[in-house]
C-alpha positions in Angstrom: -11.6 0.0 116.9 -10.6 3.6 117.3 -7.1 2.9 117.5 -7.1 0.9 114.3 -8.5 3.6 113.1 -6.1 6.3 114.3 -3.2 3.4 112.7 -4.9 3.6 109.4 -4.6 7.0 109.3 -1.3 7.7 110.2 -0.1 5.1 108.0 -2.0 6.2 104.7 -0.8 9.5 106.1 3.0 8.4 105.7 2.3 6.6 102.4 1.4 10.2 100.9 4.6 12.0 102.5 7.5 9.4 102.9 8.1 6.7 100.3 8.3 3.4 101.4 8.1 -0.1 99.1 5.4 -2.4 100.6 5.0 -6.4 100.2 1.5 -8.0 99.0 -0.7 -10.8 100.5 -2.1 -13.6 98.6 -5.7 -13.8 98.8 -8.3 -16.6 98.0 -11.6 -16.1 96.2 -14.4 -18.4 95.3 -16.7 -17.2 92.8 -20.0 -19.2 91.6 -19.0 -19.9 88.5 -14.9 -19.4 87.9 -14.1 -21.1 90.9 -11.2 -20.6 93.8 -9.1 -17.3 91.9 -6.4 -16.0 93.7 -5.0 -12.1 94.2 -2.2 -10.4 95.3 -3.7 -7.6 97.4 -0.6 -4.6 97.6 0.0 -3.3 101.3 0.3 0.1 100.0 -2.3 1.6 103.0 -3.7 3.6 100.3 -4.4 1.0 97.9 -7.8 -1.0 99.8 -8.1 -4.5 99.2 -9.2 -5.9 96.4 -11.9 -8.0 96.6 -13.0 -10.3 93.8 -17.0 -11.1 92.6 -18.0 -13.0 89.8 -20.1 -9.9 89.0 -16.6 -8.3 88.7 -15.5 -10.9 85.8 -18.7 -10.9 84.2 -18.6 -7.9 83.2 -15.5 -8.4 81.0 -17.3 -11.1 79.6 -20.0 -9.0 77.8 -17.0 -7.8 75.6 -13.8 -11.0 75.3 -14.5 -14.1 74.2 -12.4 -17.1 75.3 -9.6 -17.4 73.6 -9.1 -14.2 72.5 -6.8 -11.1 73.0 -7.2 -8.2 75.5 -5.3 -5.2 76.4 -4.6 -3.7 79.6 -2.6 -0.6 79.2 -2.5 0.9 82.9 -3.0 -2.1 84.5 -1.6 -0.9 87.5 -1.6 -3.9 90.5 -4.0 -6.0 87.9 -7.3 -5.2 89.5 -8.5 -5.4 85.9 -6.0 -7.5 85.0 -6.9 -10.6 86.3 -10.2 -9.7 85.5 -10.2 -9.2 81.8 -7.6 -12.7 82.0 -10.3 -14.8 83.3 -13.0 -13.6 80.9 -10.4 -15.0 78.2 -9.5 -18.3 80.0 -6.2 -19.9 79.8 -6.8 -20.7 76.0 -6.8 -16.7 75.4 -4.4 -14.0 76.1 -4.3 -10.3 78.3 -1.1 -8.7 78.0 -0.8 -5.9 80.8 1.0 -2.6 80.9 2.0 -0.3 83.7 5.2 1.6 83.8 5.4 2.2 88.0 8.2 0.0 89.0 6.3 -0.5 92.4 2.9 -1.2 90.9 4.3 -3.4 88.6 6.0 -6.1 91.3 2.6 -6.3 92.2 1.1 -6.8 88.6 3.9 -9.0 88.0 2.9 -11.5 90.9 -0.9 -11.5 89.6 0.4 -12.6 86.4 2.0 -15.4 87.9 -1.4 -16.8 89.7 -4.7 -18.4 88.5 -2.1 -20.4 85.6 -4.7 -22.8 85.9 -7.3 -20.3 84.6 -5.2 -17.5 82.9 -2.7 -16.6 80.6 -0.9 -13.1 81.4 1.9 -11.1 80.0 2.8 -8.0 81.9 5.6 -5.3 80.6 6.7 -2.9 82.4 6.4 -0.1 79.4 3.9 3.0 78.9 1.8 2.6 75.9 2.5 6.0 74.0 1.6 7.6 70.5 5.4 7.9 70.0 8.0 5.7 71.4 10.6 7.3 73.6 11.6 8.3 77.0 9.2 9.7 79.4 8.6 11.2 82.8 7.1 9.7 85.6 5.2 11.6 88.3 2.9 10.7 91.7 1.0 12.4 94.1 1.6 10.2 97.0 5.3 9.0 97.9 4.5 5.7 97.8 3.3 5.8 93.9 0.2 4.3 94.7 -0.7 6.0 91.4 0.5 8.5 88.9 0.9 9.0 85.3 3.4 10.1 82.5 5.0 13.0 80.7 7.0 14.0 78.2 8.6 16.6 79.8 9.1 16.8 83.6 5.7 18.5 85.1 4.0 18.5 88.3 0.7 17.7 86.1 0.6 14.1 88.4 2.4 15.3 91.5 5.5 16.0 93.0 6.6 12.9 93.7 8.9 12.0 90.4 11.1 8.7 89.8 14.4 9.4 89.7 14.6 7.6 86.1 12.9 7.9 83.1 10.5 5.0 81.6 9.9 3.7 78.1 7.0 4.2 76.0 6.1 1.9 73.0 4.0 2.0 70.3 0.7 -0.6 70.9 0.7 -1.6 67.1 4.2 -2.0 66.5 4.3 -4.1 69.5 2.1 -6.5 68.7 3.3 -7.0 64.8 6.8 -7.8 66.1 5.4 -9.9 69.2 2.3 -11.2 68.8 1.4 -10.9 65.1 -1.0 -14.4 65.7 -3.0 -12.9 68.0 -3.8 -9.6 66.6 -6.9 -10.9 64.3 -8.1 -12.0 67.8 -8.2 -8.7 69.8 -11.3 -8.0 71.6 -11.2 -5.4 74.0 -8.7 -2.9 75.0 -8.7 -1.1 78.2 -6.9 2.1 78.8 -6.6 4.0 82.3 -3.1 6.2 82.3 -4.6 9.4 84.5 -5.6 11.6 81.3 -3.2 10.6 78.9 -5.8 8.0 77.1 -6.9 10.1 74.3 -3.3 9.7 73.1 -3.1 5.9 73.5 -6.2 5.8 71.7 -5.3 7.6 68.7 -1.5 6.0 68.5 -4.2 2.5 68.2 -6.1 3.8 65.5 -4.8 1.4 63.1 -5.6 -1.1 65.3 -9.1 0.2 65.7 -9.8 0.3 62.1 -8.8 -3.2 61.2 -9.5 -5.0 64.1 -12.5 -2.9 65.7 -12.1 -4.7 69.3 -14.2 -2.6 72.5 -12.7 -0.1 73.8 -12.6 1.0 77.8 -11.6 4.1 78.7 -10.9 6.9 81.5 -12.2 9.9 81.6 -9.7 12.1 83.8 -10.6 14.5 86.6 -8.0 16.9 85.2 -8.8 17.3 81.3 -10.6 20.4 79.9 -13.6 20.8 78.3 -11.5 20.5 75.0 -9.6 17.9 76.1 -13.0 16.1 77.2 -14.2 16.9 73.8 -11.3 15.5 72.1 -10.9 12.3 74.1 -15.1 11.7 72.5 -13.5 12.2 68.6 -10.8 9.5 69.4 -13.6 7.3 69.3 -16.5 8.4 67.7 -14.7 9.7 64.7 -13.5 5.7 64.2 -17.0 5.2 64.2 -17.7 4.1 68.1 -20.9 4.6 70.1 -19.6 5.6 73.5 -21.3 4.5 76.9 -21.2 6.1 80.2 -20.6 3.1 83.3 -21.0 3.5 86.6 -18.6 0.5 88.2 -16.8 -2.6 86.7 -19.7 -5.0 87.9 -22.0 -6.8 85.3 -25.6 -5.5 85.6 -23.9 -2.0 86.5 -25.7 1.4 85.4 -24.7 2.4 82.0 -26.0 5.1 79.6 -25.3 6.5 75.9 -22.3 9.1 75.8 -22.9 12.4 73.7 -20.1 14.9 73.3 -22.1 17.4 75.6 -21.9 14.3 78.3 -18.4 14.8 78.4 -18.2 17.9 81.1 -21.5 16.8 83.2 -19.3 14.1 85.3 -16.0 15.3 86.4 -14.2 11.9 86.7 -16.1 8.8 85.2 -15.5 5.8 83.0 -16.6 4.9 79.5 -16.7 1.9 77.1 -16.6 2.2 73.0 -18.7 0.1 70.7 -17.6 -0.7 67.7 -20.8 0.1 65.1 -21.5 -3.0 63.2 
């Protein structure tokens, strides 16, 4: 046991300081009511395994109906993903977005399970309020995690892909790619390591129109302004914010103020569309 222990630690120790690409393992799941699911669990030592409940699924169910339209912008290996994809069923559609090249070979491999239960589109693109070229940064050399620029910074780490990655706009997207399923959006989810206030405004329009739930992060890293600001992206489109403590059904939630906003240094939050 010990010397698993030291292992672990010398390899999640590597993972921070030497990159490396590592493979995934399929995994089988049987939940009580969705039945066998399958995920593709990344070997990055600093990524633990994820392990599916049917608390897990049901609690995208409170918020997407079957057969409609969800959003995952940052969906990183597909954690959520898969997730928010079952909640739909096959008959529905999640389309998934995480710019890491090596997140996203993971992301793309959950897309390509559960075929009998899901229907997922991943691109590898950054959801952004202005389309462009932007910077890609990590703390750890393996990219476990990370988040974008616009300029080359440190803000996410030192750890920076050698290439640039594209942003697109959310909106525009979906009008040239998906206009059919736009009346049928339900939920979007956004967790891009502070930079969600700004995919939340660029979706504004979408917001308006549509008025699907809204998931979002609230980042170690922002100020109390920034904090304040990320609050007006929502509740200025008329939103009642919630506090949540994990993505379980039947998990501890509470109503969001704006003086909520700096007591919790790294929580997430969901948006309610007022009726």
């Amino acid at each position: 046991m010990l010397l698993d222990y030291i292992k672990r630690k010398l390899a999640r120790k590597k993972a921070r300081k030497v990159f490396q690409e590592y493979d995934y393992e399929i995994q089988s799941f049987d939940l009580s009511t969705d039945g066998k699911v399958q995920f593709a669990n990344w070997k990055n030592p600093l990524v633990p395994a994820f392990i599916i409940t049917q608390a897990d699924v049901d609690f995208f169910k409170q918020f997407i109906p079957k057969g409609s339209l969800a959003i995952d912008v940052g969906g990183n290996t597909g954690d959520t993903t898969v997730l928010m994809s079952l909640a739909a069923g096959k008959e529905g559609l999640v389309i998934g977005f995480d710019p890491n090249p090596y997140v996203f070979k993971i992301l793309e491999a959950n897309a390509g399970l559960n075929k009998d239960k899901t229907n997922i589109v991943v691109l590898p693109y950054a959801v952004t309020d202005k389309e462009g070229e932007f910077y890609y940064a990590s703390s750890e050399a393996s990219f476990a995690n990370g988040g974008i620029t616009d300029q080359p910074s440190a803000y996410h780490g030192s750890h920076k892909l050698s290439t640039t990655i594209k942003g697109i706009n959310l909106e525009k997207h979906l009008d040239q790619h998906y206009p059919g399923w736009l009346s049928k959006i339900s939920l979007i989810k956004v967790d891009v390591e502070g930079y969600d206030k700004e995919v939340i405004k660029s979706v504004h329009p979408i917001l308006e129109k549509y008025r699907p739930v809204v998931i979002a992060e609230c980042f170690f890293k922002l100020t109390p302004a920034e904090r304040e600001d990320l609050f007006d992206s929502l509740a200025s489109k008329n939103y009642d914010l919630f506090y949540f403590e994990d993505f379980k059904a039947g998990t501890e939630t509470a109503p969001l103020s704006k003086a909520d906003m700096t007591k919790r240094k790294h929580f997430n939050l969901y948006a309610l569309p007022r009726k």
